[in-house]
Predicted model as a PDB file, atoms N, CA, C, CB and O in Angstrom, pLDDT in the B-factor column:
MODEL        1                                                                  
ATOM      1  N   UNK A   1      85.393  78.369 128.943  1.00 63.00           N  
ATOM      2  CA  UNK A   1      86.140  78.049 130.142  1.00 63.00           C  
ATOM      3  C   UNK A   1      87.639  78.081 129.888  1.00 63.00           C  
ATOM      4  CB  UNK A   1      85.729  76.693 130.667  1.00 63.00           C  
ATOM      5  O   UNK A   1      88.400  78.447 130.783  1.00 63.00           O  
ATOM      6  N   UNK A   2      88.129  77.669 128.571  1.00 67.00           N  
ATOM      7  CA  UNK A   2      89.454  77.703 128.264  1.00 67.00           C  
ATOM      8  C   UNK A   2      90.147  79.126 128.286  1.00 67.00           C  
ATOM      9  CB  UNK A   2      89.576  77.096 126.992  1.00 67.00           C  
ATOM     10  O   UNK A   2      91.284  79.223 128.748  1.00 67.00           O  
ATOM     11  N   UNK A   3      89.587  80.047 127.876  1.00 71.00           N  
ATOM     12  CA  UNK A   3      89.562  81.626 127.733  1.00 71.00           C  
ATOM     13  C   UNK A   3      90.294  81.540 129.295  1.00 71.00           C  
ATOM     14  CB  UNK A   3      87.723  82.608 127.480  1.00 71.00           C  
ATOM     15  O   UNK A   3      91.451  81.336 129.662  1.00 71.00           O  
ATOM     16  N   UNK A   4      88.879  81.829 130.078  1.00 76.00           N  
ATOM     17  CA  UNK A   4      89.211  81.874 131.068  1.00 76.00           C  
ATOM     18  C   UNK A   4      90.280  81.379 132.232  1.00 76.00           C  
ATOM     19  CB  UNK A   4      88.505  81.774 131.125  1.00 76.00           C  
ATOM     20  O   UNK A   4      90.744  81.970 133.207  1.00 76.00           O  
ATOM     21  N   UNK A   5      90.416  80.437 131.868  1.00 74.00           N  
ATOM     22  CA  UNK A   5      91.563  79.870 132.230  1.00 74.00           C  
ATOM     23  C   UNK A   5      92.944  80.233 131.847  1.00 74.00           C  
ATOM     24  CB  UNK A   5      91.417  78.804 131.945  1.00 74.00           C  
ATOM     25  O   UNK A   5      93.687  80.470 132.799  1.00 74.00           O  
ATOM     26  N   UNK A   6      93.444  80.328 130.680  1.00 72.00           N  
ATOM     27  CA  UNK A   6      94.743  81.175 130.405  1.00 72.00           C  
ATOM     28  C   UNK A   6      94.490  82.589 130.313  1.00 72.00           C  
ATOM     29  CB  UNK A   6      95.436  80.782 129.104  1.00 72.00           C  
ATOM     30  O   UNK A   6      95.139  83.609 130.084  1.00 72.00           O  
ATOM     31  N   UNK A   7      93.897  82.428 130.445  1.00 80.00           N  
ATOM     32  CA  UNK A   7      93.761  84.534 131.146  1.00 80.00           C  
ATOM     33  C   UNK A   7      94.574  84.370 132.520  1.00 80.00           C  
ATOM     34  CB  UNK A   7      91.490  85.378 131.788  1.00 80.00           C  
ATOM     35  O   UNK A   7      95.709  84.763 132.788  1.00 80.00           O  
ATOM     36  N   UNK A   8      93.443  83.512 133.487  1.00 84.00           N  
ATOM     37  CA  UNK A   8      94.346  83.560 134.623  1.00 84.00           C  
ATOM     38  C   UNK A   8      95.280  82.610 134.766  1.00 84.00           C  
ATOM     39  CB  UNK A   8      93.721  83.557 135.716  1.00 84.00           C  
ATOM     40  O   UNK A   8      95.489  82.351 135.952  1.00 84.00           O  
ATOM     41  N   UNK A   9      96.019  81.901 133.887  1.00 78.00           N  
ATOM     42  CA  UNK A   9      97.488  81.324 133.866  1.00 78.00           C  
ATOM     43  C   UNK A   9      98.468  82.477 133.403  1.00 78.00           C  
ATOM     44  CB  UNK A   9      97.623  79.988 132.789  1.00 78.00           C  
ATOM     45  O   UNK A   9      99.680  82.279 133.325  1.00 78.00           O  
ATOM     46  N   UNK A  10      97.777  83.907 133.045  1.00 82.00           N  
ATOM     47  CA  UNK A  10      98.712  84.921 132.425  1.00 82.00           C  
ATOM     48  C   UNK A  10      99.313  84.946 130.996  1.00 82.00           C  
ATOM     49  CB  UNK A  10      99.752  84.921 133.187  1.00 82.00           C  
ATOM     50  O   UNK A  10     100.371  85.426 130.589  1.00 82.00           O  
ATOM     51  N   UNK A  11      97.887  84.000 130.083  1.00 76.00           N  
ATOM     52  CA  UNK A  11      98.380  84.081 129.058  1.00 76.00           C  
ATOM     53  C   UNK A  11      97.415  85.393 128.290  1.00 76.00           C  
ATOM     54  CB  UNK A  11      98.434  82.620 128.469  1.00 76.00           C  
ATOM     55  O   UNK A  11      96.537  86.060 128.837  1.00 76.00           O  
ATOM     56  N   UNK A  12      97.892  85.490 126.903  1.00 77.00           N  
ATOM     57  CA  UNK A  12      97.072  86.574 126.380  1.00 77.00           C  
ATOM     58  C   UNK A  12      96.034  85.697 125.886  1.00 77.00           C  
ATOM     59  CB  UNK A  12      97.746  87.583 125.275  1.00 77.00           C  
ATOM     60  O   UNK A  12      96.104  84.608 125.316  1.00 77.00           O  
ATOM     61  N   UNK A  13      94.522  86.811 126.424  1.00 73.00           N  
ATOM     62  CA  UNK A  13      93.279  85.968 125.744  1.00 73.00           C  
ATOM     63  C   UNK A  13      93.375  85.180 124.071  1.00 73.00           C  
ATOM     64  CB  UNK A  13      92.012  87.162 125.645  1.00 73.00           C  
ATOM     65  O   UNK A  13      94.420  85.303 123.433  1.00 73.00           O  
ATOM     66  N   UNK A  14      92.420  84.548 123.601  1.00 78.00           N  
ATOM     67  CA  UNK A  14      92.655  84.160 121.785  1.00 78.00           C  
ATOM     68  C   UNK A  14      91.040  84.613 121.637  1.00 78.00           C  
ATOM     69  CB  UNK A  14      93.149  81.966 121.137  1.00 78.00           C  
ATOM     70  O   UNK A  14      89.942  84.656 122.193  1.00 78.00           O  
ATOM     71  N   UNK A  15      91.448  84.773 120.994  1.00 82.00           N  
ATOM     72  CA  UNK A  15      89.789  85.393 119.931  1.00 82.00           C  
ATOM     73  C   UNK A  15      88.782  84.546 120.071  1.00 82.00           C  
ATOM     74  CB  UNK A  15      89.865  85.445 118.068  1.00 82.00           C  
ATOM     75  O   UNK A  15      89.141  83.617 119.347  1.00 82.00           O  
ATOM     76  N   UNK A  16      87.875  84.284 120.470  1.00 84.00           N  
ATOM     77  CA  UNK A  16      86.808  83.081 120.580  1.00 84.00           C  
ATOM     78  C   UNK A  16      85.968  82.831 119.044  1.00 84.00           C  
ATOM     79  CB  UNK A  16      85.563  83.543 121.906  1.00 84.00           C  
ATOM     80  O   UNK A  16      85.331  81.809 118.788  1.00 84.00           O  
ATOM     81  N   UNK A  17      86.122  83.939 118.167  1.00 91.00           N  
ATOM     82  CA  UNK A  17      85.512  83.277 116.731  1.00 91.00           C  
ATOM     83  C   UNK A  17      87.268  83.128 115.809  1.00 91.00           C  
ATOM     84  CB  UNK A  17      83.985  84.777 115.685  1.00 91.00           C  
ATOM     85  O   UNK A  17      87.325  82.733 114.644  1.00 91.00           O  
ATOM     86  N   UNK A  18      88.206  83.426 116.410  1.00 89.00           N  
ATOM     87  CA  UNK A  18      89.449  82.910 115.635  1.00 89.00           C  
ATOM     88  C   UNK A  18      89.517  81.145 115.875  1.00 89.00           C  
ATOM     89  CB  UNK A  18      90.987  83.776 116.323  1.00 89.00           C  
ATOM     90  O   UNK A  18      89.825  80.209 115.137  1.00 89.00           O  
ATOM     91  N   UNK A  19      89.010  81.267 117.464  1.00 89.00           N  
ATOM     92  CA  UNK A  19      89.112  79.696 117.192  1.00 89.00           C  
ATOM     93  C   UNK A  19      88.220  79.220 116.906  1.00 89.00           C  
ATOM     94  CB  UNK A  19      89.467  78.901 118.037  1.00 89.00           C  
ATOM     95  O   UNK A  19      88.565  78.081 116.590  1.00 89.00           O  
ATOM     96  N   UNK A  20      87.017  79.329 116.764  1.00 93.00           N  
ATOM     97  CA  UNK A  20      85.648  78.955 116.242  1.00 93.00           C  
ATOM     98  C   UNK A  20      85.876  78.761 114.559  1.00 93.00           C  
ATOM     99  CB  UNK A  20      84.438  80.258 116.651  1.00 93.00           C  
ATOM    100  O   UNK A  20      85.584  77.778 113.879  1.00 93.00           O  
ATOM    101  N   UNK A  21      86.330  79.698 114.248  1.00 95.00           N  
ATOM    102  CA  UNK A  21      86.588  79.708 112.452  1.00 95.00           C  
ATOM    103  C   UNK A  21      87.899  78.083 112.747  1.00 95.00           C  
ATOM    104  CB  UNK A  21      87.723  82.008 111.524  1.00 95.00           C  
ATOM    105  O   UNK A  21      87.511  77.018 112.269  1.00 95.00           O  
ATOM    106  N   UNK A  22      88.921  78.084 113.297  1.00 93.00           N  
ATOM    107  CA  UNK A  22      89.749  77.445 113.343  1.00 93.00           C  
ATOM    108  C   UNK A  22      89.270  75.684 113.605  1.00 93.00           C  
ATOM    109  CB  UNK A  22      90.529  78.174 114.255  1.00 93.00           C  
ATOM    110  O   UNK A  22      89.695  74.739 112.941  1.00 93.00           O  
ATOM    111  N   UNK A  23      88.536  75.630 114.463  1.00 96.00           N  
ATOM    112  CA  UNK A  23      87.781  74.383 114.691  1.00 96.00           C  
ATOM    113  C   UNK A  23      86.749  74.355 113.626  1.00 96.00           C  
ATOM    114  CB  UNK A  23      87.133  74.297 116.134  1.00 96.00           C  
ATOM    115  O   UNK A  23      87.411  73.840 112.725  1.00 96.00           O  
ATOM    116  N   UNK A  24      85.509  74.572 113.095  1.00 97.00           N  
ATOM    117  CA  UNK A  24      85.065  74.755 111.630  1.00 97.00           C  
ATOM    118  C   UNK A  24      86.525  74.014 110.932  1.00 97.00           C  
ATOM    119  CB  UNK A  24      84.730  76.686 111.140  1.00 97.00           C  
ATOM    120  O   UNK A  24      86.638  72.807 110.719  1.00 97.00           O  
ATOM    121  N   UNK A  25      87.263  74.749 110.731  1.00 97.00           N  
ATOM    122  CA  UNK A  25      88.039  74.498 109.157  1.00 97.00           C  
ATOM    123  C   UNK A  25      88.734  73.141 109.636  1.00 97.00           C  
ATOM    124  CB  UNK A  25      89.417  75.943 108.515  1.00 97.00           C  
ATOM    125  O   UNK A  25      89.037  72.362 108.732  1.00 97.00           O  
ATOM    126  N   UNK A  26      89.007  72.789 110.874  1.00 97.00           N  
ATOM    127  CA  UNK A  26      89.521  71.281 111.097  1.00 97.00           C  
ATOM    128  C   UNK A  26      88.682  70.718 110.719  1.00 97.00           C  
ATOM    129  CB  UNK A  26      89.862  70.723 112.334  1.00 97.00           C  
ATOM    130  O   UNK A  26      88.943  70.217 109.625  1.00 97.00           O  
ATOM    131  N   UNK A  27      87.008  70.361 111.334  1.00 98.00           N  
ATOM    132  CA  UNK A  27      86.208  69.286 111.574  1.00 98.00           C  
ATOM    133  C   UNK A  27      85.568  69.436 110.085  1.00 98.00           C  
ATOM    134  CB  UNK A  27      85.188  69.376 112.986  1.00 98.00           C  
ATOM    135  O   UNK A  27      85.084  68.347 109.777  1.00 98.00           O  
ATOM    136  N   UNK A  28      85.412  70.296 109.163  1.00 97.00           N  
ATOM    137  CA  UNK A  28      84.972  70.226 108.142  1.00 97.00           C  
ATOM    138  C   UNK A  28      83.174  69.231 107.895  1.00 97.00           C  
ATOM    139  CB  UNK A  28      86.275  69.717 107.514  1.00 97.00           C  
ATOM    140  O   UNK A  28      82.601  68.374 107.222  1.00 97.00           O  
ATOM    141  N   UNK A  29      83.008  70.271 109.118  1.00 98.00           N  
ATOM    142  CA  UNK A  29      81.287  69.376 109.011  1.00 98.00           C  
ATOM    143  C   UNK A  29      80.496  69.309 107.820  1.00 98.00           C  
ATOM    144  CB  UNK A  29      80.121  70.048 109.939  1.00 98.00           C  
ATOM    145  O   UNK A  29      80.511  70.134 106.907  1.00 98.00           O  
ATOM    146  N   UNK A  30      79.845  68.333 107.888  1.00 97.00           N  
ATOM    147  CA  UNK A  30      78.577  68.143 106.770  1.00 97.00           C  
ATOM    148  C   UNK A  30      77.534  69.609 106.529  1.00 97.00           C  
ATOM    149  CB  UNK A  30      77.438  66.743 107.464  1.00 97.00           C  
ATOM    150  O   UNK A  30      77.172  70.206 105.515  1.00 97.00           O  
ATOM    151  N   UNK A  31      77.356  69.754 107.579  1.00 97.00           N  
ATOM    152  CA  UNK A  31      76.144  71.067 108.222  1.00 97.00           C  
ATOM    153  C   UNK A  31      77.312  72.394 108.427  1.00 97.00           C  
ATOM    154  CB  UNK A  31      75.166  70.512 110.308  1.00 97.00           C  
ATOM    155  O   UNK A  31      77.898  72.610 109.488  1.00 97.00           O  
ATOM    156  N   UNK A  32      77.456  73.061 107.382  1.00 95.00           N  
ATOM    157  CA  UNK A  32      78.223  74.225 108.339  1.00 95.00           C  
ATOM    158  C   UNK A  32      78.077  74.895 109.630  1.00 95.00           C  
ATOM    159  CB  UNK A  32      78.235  75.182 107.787  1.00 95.00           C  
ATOM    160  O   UNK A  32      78.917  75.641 110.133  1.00 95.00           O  
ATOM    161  N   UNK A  33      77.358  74.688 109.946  1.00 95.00           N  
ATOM    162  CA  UNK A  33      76.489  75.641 110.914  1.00 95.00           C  
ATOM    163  C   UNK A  33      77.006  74.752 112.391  1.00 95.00           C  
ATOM    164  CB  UNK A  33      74.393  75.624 110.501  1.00 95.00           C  
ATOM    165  O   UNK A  33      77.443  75.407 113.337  1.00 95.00           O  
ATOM    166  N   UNK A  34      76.929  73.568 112.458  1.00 97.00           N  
ATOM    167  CA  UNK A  34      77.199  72.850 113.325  1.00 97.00           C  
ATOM    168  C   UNK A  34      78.031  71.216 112.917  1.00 97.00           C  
ATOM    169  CB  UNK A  34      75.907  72.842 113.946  1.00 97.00           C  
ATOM    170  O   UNK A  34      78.087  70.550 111.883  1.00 97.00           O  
ATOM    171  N   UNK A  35      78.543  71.052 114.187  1.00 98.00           N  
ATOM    172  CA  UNK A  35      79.679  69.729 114.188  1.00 98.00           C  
ATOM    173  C   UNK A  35      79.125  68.430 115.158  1.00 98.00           C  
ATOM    174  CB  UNK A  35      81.371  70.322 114.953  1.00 98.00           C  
ATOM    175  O   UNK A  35      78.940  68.340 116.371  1.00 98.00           O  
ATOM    176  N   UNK A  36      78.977  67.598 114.177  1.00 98.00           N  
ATOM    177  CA  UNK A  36      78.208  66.067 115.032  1.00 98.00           C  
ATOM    178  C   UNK A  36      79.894  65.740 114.992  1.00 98.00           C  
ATOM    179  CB  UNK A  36      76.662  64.552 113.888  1.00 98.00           C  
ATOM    180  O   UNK A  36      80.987  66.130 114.579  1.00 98.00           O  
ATOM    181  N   UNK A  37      79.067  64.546 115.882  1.00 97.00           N  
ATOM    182  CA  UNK A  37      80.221  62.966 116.310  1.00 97.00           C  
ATOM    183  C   UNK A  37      80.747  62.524 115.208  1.00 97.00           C  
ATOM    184  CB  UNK A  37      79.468  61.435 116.961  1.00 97.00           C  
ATOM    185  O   UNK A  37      81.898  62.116 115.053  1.00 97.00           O  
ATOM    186  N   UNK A  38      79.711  62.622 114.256  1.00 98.00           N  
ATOM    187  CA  UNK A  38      80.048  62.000 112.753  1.00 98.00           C  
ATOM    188  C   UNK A  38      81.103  62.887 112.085  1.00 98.00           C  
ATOM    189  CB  UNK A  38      78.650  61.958 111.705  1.00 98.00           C  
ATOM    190  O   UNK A  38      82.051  62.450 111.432  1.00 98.00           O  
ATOM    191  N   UNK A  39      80.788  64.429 112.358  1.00 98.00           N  
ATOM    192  CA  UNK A  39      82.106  65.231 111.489  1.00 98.00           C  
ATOM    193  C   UNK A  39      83.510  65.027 112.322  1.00 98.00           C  
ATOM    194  CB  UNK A  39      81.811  67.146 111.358  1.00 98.00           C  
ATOM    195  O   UNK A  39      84.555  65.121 111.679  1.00 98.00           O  
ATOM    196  N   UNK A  40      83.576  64.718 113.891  1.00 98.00           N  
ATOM    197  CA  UNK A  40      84.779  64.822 114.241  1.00 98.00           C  
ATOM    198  C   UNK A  40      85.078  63.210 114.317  1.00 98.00           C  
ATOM    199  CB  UNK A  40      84.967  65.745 115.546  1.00 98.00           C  
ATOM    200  O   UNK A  40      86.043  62.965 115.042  1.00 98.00           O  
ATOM    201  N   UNK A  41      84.660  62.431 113.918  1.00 97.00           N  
ATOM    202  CA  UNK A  41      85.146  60.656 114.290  1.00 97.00           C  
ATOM    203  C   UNK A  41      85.612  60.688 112.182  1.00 97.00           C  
ATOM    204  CB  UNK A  41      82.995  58.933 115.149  1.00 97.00           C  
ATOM    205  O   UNK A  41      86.229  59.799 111.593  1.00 97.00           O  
ATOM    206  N   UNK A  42      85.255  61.517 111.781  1.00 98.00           N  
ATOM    207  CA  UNK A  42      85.436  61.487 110.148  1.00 98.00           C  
ATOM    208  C   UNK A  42      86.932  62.481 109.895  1.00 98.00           C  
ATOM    209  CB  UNK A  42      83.779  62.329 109.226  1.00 98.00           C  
ATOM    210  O   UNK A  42      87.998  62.066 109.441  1.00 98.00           O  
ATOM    211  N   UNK A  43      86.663  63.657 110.271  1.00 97.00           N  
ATOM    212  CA  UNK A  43      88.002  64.593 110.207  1.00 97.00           C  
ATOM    213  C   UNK A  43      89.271  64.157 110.721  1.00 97.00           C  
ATOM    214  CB  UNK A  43      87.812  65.808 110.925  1.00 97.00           C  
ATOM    215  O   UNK A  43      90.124  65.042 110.653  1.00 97.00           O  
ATOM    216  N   UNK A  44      89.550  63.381 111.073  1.00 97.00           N  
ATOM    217  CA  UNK A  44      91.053  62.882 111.633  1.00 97.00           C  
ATOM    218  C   UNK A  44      91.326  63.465 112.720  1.00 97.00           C  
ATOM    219  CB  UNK A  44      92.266  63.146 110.774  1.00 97.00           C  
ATOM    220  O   UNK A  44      92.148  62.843 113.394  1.00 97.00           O  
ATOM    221  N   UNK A  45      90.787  64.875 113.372  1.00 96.00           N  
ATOM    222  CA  UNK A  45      91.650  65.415 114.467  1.00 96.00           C  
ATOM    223  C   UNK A  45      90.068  65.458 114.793  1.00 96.00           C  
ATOM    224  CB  UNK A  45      92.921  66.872 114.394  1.00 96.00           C  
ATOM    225  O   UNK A  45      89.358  65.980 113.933  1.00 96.00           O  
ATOM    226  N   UNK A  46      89.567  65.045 115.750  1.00 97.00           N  
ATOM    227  CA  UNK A  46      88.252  65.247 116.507  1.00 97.00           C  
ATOM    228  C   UNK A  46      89.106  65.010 118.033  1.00 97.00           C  
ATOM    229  CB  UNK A  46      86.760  63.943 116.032  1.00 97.00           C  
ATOM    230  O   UNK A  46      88.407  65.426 118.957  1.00 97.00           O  
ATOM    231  N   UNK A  47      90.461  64.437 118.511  1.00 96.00           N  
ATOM    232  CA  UNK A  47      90.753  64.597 119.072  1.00 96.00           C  
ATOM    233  C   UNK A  47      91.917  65.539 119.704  1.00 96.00           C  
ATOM    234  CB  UNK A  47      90.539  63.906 118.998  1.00 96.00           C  
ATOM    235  O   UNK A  47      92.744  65.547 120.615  1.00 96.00           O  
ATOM    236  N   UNK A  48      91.516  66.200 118.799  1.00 94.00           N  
ATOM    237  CA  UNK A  48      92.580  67.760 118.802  1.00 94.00           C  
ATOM    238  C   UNK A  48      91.341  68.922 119.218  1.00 94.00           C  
ATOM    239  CB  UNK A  48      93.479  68.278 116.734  1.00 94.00           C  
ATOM    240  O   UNK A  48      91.311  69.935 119.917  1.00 94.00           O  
ATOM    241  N   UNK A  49      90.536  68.306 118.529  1.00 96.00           N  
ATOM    242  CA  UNK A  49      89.674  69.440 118.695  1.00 96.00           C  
ATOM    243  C   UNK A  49      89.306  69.461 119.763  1.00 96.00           C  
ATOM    244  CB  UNK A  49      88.679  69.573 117.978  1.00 96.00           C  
ATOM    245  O   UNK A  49      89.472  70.490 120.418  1.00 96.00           O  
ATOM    246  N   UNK A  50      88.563  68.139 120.431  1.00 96.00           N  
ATOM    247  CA  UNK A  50      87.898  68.301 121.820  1.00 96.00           C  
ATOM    248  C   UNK A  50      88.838  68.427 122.548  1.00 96.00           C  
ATOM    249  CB  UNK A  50      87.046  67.280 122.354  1.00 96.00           C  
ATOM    250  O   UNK A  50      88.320  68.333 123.661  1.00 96.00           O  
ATOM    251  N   UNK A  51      90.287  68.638 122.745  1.00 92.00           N  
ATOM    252  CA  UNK A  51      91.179  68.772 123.038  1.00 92.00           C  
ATOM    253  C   UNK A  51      91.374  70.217 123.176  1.00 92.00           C  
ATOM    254  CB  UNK A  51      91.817  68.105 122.394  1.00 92.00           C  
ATOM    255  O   UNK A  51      91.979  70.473 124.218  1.00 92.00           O  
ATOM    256  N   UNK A  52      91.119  71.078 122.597  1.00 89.00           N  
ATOM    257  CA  UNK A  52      91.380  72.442 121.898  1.00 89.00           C  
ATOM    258  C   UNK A  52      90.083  72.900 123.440  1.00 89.00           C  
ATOM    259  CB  UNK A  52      90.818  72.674 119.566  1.00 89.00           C  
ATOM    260  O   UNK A  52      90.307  73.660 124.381  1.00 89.00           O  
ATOM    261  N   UNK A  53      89.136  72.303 123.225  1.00 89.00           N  
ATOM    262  CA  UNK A  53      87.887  73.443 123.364  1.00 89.00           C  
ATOM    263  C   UNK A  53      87.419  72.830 124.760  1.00 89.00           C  
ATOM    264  CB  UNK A  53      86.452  73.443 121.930  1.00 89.00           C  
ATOM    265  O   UNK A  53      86.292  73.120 125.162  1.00 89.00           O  
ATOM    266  N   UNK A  54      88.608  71.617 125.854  1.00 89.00           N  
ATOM    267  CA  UNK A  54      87.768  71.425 126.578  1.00 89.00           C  
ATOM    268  C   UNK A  54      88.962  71.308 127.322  1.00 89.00           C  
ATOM    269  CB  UNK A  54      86.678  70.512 126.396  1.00 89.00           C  
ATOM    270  O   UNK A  54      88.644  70.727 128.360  1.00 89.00           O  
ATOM    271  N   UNK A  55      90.249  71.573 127.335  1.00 86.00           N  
ATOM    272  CA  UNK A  55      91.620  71.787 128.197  1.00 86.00           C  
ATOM    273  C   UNK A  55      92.439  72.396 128.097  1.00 86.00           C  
ATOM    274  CB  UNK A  55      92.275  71.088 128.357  1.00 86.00           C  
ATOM    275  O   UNK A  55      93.138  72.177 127.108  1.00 86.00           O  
ATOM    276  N   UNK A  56      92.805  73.378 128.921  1.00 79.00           N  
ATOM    277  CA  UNK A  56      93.542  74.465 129.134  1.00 79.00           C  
ATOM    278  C   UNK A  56      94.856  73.958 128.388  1.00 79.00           C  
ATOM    279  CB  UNK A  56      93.660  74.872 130.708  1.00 79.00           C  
ATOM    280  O   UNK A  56      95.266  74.201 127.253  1.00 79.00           O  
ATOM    281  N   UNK A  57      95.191  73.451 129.046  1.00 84.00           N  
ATOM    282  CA  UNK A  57      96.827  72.582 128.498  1.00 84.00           C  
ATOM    283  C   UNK A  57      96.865  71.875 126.648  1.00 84.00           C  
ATOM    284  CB  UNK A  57      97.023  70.720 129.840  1.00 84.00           C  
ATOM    285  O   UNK A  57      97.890  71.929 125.968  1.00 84.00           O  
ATOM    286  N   UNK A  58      95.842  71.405 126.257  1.00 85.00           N  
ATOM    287  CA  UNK A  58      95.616  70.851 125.252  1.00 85.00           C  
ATOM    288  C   UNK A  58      95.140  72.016 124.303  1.00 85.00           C  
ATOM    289  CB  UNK A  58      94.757  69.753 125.502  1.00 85.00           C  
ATOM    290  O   UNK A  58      95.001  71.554 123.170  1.00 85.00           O  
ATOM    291  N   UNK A  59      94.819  73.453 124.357  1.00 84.00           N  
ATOM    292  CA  UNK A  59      94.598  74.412 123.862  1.00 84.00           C  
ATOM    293  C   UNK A  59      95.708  75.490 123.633  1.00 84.00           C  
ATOM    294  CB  UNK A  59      93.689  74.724 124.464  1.00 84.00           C  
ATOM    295  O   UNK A  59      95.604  76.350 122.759  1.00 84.00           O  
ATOM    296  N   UNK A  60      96.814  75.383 124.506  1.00 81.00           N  
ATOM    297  CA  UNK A  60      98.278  75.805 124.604  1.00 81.00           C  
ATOM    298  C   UNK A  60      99.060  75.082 124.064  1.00 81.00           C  
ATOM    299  CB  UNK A  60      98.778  75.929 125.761  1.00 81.00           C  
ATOM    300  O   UNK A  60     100.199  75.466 123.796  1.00 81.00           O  
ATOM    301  N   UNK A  61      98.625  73.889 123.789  1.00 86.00           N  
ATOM    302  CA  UNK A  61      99.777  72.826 122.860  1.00 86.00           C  
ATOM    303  C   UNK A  61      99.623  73.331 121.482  1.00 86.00           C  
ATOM    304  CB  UNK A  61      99.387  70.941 122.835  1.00 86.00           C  
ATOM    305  O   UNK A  61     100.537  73.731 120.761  1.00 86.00           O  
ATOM    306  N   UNK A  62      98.063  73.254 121.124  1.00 88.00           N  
ATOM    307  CA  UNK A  62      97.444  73.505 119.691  1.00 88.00           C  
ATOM    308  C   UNK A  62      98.035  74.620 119.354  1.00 88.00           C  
ATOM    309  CB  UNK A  62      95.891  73.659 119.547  1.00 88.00           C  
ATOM    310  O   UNK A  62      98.903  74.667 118.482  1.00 88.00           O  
ATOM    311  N   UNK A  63      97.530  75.851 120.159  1.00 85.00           N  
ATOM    312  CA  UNK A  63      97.901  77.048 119.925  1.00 85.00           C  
ATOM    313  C   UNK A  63      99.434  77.644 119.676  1.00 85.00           C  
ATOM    314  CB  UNK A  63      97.375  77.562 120.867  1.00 85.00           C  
ATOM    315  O   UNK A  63      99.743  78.549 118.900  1.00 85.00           O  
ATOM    316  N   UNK A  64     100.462  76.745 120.711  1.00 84.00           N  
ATOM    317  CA  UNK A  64     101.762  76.887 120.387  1.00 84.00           C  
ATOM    318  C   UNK A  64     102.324  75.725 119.674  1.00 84.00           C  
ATOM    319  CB  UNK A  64     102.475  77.162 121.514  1.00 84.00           C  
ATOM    320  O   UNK A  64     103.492  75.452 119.950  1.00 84.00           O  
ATOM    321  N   UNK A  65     101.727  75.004 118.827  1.00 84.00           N  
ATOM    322  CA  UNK A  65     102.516  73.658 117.949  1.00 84.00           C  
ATOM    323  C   UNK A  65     103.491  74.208 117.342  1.00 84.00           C  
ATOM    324  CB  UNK A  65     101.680  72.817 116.761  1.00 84.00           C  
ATOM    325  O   UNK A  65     104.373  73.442 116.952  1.00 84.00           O  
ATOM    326  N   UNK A  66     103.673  75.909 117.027  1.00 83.00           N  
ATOM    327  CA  UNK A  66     104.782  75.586 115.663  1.00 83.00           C  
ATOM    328  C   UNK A  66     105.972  76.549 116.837  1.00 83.00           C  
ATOM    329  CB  UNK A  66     104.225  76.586 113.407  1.00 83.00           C  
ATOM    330  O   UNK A  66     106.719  77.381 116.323  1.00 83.00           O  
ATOM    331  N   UNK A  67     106.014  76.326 118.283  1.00 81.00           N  
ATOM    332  CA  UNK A  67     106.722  76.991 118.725  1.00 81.00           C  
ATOM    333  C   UNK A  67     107.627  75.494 119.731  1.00 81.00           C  
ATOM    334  CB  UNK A  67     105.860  78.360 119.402  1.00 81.00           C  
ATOM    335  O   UNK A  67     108.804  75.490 120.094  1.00 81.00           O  
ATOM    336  N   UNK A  68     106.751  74.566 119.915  1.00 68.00           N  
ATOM    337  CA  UNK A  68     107.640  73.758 121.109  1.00 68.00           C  
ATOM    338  C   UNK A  68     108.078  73.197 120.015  1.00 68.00           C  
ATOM    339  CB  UNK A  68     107.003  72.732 122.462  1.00 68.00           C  
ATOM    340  O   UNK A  68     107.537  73.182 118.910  1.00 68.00           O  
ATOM    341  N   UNK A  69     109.541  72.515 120.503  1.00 64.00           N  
ATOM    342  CA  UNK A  69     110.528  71.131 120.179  1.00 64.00           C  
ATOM    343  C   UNK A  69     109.995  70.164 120.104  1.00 64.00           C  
ATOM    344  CB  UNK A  69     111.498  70.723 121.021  1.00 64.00           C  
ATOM    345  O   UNK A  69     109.606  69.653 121.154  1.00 64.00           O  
ATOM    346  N   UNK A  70     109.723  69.433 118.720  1.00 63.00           N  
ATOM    347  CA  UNK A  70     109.041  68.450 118.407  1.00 63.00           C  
ATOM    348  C   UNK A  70     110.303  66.983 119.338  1.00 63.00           C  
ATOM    349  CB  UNK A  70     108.774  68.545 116.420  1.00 63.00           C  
ATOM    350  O   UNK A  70     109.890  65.823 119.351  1.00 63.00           O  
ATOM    351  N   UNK A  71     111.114  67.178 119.717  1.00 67.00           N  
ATOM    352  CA  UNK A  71     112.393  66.865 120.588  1.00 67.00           C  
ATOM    353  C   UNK A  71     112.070  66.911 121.759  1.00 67.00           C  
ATOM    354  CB  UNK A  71     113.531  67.701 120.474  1.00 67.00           C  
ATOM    355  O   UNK A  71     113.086  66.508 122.326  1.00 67.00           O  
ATOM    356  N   UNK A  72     111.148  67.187 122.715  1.00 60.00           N  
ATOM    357  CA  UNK A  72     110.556  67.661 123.666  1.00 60.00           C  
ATOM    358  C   UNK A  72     109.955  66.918 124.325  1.00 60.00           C  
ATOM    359  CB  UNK A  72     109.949  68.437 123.426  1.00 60.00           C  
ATOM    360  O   UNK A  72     110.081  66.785 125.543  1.00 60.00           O  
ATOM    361  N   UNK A  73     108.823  66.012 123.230  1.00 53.00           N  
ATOM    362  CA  UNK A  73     107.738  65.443 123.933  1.00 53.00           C  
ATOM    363  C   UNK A  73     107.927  63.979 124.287  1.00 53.00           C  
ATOM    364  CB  UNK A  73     106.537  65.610 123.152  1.00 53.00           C  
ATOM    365  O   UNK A  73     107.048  63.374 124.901  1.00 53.00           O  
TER     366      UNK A  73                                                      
ENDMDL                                                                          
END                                                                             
């Protein structure tokens, strides 16, 4: 749904296994294969992540962190 959404905000699509590999290497699950409650309440950013993969706006922050003014927010 996020895809979709900055597509039509006019952004350029992101790779859906760039961020898949990218979320993996945050949550650093037990199970590679899949991510419990337990890998993201353990990884420190479980709220970046569900952040990442469930809001348009919170997926444009992630995606542009090393571009906005930490002066900004």
């Amino acid at each position: 749904a996020v895809v979709e959404k900055m597509t039509s905000f006019g952004h350029d699509p992101v790779g859906v296994d760039d961020v898949t590999n990218e979320v993996f290497d945050m949550a650093r699950p037990e199970i590679p294969d899949r991510i419990t409650i337990n890998d993201l309440l353990s990884c420190g950013v479980g709220g970046t992540i569900i952040s990442i993969l469930t809001d348009c706006r919170g997926f444009w922050a992630y995606d542009n962190r090393e571009n906005i003014d930490p002066s900004s927010k």
